[in-house]
Backbone bond lengths (Angstrom), bond angles and torsions (degrees), N, CA, C in turn:
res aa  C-N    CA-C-N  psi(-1)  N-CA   C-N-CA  omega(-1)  CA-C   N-CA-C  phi
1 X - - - 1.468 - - 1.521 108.81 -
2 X 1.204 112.07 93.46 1.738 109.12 160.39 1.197 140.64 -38.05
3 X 1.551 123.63 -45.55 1.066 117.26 163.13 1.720 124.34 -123.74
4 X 1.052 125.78 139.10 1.634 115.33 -139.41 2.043 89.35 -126.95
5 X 1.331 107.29 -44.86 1.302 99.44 166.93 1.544 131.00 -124.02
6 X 1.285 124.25 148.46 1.559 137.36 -158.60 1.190 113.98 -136.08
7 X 1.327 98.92 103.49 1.843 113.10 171.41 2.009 120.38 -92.75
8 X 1.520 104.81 132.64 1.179 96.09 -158.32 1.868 100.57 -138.90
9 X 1.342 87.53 116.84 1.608 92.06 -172.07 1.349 102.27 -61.45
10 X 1.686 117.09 160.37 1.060 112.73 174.66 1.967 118.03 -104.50
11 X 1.366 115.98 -65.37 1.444 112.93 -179.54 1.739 103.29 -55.04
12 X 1.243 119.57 146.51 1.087 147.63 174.40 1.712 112.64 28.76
13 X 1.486 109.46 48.52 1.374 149.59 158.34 1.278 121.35 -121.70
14 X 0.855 128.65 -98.29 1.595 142.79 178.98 1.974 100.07 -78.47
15 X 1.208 123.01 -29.68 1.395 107.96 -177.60 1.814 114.50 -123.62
16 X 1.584 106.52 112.02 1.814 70.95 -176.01 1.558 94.40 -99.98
17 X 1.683 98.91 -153.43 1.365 117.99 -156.47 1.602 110.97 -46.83
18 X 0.951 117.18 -14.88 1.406 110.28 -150.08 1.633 97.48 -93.63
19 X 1.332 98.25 -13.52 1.934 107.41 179.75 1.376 108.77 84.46
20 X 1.278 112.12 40.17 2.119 94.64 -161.63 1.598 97.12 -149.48
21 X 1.830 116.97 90.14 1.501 113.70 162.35 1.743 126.00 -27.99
22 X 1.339 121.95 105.48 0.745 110.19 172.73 1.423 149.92 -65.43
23 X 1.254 152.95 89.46 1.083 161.53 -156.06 1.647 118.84 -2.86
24 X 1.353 113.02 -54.02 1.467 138.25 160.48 1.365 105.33 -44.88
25 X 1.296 131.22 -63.96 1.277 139.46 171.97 1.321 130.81 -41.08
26 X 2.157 105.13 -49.60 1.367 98.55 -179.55 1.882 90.70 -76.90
27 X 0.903 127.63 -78.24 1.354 121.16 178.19 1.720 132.11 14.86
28 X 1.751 106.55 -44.05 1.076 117.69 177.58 1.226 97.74 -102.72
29 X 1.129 167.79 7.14 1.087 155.98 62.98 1.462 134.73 20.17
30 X 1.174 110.26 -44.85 1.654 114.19 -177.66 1.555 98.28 -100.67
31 X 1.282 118.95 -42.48 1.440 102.36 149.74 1.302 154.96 -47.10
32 X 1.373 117.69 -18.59 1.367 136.02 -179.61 1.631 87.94 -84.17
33 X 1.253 91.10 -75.70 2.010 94.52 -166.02 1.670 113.01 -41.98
34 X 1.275 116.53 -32.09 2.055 112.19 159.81 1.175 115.25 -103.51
35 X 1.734 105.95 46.64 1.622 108.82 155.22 1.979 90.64 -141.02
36 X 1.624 96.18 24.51 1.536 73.77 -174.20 1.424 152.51 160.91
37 X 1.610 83.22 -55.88 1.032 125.66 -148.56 1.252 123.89 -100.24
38 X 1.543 139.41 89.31 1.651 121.01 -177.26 1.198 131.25 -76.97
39 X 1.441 97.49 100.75 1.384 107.72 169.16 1.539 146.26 -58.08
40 X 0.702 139.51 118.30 1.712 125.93 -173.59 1.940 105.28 -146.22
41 X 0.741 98.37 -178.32 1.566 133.97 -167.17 2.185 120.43 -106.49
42 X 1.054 128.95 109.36 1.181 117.16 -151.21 1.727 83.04 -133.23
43 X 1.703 132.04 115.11 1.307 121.99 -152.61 1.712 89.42 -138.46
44 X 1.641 89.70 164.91 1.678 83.44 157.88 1.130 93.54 -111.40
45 X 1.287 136.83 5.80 1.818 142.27 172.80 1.264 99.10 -52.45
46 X 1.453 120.68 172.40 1.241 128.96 166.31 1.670 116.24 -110.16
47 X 0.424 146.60 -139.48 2.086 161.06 -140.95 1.965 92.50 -104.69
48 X 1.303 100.24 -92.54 1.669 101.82 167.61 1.185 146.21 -46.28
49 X 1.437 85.13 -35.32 1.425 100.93 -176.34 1.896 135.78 -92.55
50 X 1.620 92.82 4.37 1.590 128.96 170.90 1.516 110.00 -122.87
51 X 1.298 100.27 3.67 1.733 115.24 161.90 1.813 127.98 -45.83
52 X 1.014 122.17 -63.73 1.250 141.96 157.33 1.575 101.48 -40.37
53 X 1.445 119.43 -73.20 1.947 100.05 -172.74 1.561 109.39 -64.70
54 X 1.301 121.68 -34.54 1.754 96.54 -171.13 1.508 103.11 -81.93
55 X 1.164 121.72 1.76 1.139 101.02 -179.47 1.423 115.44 -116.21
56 X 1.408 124.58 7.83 1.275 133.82 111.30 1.356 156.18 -6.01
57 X 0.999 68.32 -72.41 1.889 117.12 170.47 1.645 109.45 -93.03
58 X 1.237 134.22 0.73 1.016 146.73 146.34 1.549 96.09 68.71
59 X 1.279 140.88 35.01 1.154 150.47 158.85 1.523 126.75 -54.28
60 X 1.478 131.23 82.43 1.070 124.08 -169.94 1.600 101.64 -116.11
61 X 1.732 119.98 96.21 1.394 134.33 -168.95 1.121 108.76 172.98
62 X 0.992 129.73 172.88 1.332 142.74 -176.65 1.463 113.99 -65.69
63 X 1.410 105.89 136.47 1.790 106.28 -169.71 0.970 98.54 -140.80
64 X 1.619 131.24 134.76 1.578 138.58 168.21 1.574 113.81 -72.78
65 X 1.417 120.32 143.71 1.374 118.81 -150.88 1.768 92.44 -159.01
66 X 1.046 108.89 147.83 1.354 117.82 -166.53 1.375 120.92 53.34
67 X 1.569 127.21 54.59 1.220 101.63 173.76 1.319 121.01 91.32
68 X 1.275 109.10 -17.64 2.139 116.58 -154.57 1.251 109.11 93.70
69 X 1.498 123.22 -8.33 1.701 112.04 174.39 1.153 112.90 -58.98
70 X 1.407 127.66 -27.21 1.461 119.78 166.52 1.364 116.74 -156.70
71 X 1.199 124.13 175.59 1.267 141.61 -161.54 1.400 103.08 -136.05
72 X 1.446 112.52 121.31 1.458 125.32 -172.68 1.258 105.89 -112.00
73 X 1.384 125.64 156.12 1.540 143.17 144.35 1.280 132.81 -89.70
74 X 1.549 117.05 98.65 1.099 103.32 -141.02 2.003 104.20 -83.90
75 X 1.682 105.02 -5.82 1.283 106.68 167.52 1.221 118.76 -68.68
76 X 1.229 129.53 -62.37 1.611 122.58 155.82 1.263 146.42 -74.55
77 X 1.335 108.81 4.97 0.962 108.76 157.84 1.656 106.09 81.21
78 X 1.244 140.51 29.55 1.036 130.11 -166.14 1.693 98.95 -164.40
79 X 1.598 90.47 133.90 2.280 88.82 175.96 1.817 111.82 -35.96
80 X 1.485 77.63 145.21 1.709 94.00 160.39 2.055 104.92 -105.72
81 X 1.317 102.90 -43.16 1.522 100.90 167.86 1.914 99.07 -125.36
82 X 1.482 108.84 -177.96 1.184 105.13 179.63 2.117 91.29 -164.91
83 X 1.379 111.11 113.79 1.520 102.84 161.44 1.507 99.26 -113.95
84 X 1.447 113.21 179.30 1.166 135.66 -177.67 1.011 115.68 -169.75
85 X 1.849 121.42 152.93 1.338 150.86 -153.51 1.524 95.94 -82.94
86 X 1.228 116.78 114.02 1.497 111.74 157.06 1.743 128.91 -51.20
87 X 1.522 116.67 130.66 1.364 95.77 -161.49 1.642 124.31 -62.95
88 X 0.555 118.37 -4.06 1.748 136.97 -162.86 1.428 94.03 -89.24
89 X 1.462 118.20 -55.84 1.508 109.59 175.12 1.537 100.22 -70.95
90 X 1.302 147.45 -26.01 1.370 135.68 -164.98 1.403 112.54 -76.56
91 X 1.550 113.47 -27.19 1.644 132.21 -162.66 1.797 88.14 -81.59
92 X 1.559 115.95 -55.16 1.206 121.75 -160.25 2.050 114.19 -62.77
93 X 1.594 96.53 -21.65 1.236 112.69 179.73 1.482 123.24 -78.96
94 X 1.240 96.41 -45.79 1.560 118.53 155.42 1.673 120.68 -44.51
95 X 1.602 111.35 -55.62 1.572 109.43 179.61 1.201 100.15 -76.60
96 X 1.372 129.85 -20.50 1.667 101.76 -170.46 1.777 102.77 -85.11
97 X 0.904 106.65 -22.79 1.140 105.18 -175.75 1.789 116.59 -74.39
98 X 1.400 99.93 -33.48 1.743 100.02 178.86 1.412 92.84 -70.37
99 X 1.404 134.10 -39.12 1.507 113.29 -158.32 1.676 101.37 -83.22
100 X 1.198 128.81 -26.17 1.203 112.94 162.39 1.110 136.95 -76.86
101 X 1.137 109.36 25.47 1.962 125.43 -176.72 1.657 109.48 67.28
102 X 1.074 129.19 22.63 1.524 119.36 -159.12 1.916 99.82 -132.49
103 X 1.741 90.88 127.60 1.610 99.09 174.74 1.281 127.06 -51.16
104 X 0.959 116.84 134.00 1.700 132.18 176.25 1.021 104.74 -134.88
105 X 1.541 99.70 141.61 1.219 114.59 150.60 1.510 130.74 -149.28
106 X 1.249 120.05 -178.96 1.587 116.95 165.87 1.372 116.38 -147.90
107 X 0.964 105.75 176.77 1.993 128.63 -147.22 1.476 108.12 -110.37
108 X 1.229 118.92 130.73 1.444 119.00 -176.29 1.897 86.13 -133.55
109 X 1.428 113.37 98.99 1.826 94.06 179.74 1.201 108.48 80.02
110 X 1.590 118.76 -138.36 1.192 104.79 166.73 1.374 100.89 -131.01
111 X 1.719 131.94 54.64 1.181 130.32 127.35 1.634 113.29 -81.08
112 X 1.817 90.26 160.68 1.482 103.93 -169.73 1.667 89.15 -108.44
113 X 1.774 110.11 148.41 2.070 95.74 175.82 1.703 85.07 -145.85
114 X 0.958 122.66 122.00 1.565 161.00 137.77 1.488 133.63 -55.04
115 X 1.311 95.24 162.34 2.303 81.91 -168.66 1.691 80.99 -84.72
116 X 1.199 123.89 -71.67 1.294 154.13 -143.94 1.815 128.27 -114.55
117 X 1.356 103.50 148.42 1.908 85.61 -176.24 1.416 99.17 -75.15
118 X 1.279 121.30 156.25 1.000 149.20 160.66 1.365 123.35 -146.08
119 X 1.594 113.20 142.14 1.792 106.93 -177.39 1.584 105.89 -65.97
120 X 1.099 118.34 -22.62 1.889 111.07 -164.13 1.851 92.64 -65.18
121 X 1.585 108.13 -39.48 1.352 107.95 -145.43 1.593 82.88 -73.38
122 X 1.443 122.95 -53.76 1.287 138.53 -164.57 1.735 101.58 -45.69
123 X 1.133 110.54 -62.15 1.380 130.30 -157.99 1.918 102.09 -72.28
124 X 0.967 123.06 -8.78 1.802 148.03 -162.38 1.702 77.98 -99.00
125 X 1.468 106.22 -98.61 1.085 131.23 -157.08 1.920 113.58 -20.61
126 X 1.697 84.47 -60.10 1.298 104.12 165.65 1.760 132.15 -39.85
127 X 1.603 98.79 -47.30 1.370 110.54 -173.73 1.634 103.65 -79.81
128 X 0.935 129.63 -11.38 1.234 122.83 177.40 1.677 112.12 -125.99
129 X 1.137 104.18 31.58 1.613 113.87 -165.36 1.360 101.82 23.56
130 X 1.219 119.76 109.89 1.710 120.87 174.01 1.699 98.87 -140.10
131 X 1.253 106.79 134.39 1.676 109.75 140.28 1.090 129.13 -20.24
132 X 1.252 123.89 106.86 1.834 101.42 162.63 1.466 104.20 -139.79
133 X 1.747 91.08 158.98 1.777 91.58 -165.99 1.502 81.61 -125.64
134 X 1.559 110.61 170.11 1.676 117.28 164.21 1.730 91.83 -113.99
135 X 1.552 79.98 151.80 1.808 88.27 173.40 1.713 111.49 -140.00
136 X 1.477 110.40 68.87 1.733 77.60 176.15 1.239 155.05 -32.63
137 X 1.346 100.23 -13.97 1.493 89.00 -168.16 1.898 103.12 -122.64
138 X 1.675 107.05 33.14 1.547 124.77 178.13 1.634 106.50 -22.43
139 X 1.533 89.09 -62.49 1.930 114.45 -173.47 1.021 122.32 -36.22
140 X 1.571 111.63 -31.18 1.513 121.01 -155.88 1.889 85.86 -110.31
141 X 0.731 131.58 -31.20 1.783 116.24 -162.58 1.243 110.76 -93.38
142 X 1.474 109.76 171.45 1.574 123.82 -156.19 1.604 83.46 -115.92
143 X 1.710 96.77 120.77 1.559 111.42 166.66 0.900 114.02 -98.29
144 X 1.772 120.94 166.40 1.068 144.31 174.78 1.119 117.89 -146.43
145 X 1.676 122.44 160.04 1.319 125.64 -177.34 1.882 108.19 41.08
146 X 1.097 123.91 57.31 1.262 137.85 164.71 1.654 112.64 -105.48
147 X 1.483 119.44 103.39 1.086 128.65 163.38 1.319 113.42 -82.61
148 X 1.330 159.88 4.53 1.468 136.08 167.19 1.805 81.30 175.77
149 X 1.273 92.51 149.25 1.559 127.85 164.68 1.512 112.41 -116.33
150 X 1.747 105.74 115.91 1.672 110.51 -178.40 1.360 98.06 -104.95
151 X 1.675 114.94 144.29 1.084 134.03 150.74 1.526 119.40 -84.45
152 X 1.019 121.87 141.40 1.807 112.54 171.03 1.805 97.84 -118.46
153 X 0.971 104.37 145.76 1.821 108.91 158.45 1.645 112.63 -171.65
154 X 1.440 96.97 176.09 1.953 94.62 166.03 1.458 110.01 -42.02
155 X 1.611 114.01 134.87 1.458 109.68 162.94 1.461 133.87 -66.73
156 X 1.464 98.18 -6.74 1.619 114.25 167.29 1.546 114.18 -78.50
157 X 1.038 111.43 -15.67 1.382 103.56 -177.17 1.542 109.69 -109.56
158 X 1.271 124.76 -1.06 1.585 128.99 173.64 1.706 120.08 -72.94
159 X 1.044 108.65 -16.52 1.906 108.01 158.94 1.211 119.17 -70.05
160 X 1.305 109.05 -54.87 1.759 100.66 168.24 1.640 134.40 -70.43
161 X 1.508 92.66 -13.67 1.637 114.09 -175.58 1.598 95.26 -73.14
162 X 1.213 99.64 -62.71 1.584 117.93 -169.84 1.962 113.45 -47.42
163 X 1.539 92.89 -43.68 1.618 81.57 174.53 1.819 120.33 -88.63
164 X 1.234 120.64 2.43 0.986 150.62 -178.63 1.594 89.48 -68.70
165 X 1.260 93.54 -90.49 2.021 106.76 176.89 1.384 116.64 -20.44
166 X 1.647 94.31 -61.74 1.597 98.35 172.72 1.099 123.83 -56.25
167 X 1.532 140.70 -72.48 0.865 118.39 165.87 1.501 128.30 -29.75
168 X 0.697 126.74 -47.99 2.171 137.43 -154.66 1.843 71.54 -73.75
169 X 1.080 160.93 -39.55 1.231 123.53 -117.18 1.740 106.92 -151.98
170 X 1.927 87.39 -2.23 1.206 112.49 -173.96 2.055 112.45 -42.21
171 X 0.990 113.48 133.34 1.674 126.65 -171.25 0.879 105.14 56.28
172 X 1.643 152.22 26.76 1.125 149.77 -173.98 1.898 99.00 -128.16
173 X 0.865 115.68 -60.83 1.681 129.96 -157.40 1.624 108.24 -119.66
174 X 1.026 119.73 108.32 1.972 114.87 155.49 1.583 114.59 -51.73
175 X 0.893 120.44 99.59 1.617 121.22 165.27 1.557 122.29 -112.25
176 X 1.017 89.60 139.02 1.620 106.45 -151.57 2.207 117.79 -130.50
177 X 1.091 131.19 144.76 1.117 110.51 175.13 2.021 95.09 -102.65
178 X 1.548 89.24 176.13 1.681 89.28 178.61 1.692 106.37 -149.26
179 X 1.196 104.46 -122.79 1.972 103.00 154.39 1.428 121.19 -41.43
180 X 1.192 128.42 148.18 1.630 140.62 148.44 1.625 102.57 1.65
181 X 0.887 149.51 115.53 1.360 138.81 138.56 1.693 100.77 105.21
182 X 1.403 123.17 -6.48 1.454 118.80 -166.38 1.682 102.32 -110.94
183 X 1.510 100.47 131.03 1.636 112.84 171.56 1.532 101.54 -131.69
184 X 1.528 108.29 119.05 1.434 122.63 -173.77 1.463 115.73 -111.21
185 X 1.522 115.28 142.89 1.261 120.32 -164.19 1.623 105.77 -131.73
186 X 1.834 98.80 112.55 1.529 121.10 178.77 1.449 111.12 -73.87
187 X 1.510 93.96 165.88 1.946 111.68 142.62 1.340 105.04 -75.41
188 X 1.360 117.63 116.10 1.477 126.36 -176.10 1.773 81.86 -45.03
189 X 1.699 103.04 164.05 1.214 118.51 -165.56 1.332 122.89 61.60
190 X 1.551 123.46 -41.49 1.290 113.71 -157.58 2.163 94.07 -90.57
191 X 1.535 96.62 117.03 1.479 87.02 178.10 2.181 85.32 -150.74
192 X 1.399 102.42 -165.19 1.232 95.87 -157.76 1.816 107.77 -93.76
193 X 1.288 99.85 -2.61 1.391 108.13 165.27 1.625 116.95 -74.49
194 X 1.664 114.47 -42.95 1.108 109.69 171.75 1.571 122.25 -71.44
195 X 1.398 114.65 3.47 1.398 102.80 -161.50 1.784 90.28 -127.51
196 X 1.612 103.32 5.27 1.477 105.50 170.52 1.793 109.45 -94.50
197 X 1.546 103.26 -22.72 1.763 110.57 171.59 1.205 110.79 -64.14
198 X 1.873 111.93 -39.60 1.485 115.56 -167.68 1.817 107.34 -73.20
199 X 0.918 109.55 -38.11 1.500 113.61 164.29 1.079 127.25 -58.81
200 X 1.222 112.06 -40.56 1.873 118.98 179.71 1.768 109.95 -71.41
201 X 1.372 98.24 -45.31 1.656 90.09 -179.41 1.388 105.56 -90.83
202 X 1.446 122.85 -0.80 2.041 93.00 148.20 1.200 109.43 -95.35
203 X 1.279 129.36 24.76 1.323 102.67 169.55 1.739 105.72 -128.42
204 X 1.706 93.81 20.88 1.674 100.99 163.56 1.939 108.80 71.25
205 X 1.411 99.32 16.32 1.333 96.19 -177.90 1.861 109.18 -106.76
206 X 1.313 133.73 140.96 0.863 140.36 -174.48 1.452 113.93 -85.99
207 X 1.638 118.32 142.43 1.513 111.98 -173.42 1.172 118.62 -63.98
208 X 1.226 136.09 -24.96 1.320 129.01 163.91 1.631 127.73 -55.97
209 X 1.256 109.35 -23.23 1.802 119.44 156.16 1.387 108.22 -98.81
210 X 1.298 113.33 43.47 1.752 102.87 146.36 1.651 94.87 -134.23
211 X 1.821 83.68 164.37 1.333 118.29 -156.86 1.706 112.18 -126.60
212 X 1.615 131.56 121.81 1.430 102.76 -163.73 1.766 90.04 -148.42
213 X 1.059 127.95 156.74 1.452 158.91 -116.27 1.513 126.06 -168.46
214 X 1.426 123.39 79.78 1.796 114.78 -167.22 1.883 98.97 -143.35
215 X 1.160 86.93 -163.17 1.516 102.59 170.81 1.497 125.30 -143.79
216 X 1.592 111.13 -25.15 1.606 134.71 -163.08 1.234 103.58 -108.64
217 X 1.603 108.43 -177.73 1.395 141.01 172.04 1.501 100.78 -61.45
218 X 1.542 121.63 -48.13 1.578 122.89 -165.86 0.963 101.74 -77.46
219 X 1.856 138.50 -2.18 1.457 130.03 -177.01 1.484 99.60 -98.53
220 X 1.279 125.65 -22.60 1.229 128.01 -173.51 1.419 120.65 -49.59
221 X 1.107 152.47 -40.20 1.814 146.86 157.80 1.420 103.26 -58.17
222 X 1.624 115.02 -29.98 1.899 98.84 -177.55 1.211 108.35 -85.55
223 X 1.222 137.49 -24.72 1.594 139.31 168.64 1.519 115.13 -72.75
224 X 1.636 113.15 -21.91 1.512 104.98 169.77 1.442 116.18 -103.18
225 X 1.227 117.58 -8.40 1.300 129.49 158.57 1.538 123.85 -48.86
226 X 1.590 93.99 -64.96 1.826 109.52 -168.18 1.485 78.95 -72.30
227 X 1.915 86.70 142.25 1.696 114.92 129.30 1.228 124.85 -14.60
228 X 0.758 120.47 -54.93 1.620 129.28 -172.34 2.051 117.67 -132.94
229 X 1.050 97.83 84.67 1.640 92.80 -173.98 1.332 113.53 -103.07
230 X 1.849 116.55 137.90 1.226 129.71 -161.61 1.256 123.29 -120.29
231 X 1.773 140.92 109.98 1.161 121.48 -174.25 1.684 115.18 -114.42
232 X 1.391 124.84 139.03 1.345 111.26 -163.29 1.573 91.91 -79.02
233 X 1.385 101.62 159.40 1.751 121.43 163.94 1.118 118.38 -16.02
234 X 1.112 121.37 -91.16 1.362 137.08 152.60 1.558 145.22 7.28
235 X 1.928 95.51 -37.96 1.183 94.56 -154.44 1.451 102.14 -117.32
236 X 1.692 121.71 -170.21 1.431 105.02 -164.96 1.263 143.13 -55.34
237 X 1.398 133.58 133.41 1.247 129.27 -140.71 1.722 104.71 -80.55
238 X 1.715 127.26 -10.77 1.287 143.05 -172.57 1.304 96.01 -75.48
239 X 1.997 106.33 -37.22 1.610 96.08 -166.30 1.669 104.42 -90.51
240 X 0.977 119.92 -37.73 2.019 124.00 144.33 0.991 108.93 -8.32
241 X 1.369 104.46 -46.76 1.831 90.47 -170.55 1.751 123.13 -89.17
242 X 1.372 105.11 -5.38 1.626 111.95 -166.16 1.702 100.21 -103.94
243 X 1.675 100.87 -5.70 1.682 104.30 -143.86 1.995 84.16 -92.25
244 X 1.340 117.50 149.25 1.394 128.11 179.42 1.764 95.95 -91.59
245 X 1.254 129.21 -3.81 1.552 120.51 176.82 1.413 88.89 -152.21
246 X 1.240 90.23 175.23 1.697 106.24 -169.55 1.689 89.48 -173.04
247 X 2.008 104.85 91.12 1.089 121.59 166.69 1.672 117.07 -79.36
248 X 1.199 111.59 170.35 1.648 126.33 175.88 1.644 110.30 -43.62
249 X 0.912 127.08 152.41 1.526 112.03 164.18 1.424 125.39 -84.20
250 X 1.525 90.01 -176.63 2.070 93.47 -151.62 1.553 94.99 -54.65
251 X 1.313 143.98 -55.27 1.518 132.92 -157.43 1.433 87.95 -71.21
252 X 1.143 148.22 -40.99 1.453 131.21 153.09 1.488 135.31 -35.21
253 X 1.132 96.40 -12.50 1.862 91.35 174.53 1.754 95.47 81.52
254 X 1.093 104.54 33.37 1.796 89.13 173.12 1.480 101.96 -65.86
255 X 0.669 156.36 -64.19 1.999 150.26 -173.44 1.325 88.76 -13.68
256 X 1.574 115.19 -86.10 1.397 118.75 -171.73 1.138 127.21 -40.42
257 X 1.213 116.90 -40.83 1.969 109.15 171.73 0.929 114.46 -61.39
258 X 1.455 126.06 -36.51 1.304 125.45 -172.28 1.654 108.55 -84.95
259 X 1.090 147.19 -34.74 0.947 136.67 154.18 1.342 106.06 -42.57
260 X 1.824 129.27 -76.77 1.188 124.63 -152.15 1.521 97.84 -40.51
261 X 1.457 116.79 -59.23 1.617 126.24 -126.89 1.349 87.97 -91.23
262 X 1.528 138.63 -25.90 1.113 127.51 168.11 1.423 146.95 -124.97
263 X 1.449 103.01 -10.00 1.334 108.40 169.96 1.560 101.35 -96.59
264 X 1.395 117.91 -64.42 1.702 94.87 176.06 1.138 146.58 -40.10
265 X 1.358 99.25 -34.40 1.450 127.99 -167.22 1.527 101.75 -68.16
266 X 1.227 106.89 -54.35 1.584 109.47 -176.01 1.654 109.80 -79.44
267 X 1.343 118.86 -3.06 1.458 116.42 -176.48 1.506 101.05 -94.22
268 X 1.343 104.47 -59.98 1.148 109.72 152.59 2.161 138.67 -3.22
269 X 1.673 80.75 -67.52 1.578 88.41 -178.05 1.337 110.58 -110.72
270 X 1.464 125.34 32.52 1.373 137.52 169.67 2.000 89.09 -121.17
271 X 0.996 131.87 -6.78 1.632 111.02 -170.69 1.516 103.17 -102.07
């Protein structure tokens, strides 16, 4: 069997707008996993809030969640790894972001806590049923256990935002784009490539049998990581360029091609 494990982004990969796994998709999916295959889930969601697809998807194993900030179990319910934002970088992420008019926030669990209402935060929260608290005085306190800081804004304005970040934050912060309008901010290192190695070598599998699946900037270390890295049509053309396939896009069922045409296919004619 060539490829033994399969990482599979979730927003505008495996799910598009409409919120609704497509049939074709889980299908190739439930096929891979009884030919083999470990399947999992690789999100910038957090714990709850990527709740609904694995359990869908009937995924009971370890699933990457935040980005690669951590690694969940989704049987117990409790991390397999866990990084976090030093507070000093979390405070600094926070002011740049209030003075440029643009929502932020950060993650305690899988509540979201904010200075102020805002529809992005409101309208977020909502779509993924999440907790959310307001905190005036975010700026000023000493965090902990903070896995990722989200930005929300126009998706027109996240190319220039995005290299902005980078630079400002360069060896300090992973910044990354993800959904429409979202620029997310790591523990340098911790991204979903590193937390697709940390998975592979406990589960004794070698990088050349993994298999990985995105559309964004935040998929980019798991598509150059895996053995085999996959970007749908659709999605960013930077990660197009690193990706060894370039399936249909997500309302296309890209998951499924890429499974059929390459993980079965090759499991298939290696068994």
């Amino acid at each position: 069997m060539k490829y033994r494990l399969l990482a599979i982004d979730i927003d505008d990969t495996l799910l598009p707008r409409n919120g609704v796994i497509s049939e074709k998709n889980k299908q190739a999916i439930r096929r891979a996993e009884e030919a083999g295959v470990y399947v999992t889930i690789a999100t910038g969601r957090g714990f709850y809030g990527s709740s609904r697809v694995w359990k869908e998807l009937n995924i009971n194993r370890l699933i990457i969640n935040y980005g690669g900030a951590l690694i969940n179990d989704t049987v117990t319910g409790k991390p397999f790894m866990v990084t976090e934002l030093e507070s000093g970088l979390v405070n600094e992420i926070l002011c740049l972001g209030e003075s440029m008019g643009l929502h932020t926030h950060l993650y305690q669990g899988d509540e979201i806590v904010y200075e102020h209402e805002h529809i992005y935060g409101k309208v977020y929260a909502e779509h993924l049923g999440l907790p959310a608290r307001i905190e005036p005085n975010i700026r000023n306190m000493t965090w902990k256990n903070v896995p990722k800081v989200l930005i929300i804004t126009e998706p027109d304005r996240v190319p220039g935002l995005l290299k902005f970040f980078t630079e400002r934050f360069k060896d300090r912060v992973a910044v990354s784009a993800s959904s429409p309008g979202f620029i997310e901010f790591n523990k340098i290192g911790a991204s979903k490539g590193s937390a697709l190695r940390i998975l592979a070598e406990h589960l004794g599998i070698d990088i050349s049998e993994t298999a990985a699946i995105g559309d964004n900037t935040l998929d980019k270390e798991m598509i150059e990581y895996a053995g085999i890295g996959c970007c749908v049509a659709d999605g960013n053309d930077e990660v197009k360029a690193i990706a060894d396939v370039i399936a249909p896009s997500c309302a296309d069922d890209g998951v499924a091609y890429f499974i059929n045409e390459y993980i079965l296919d090759n499991n298939c004619a290696e068994a």
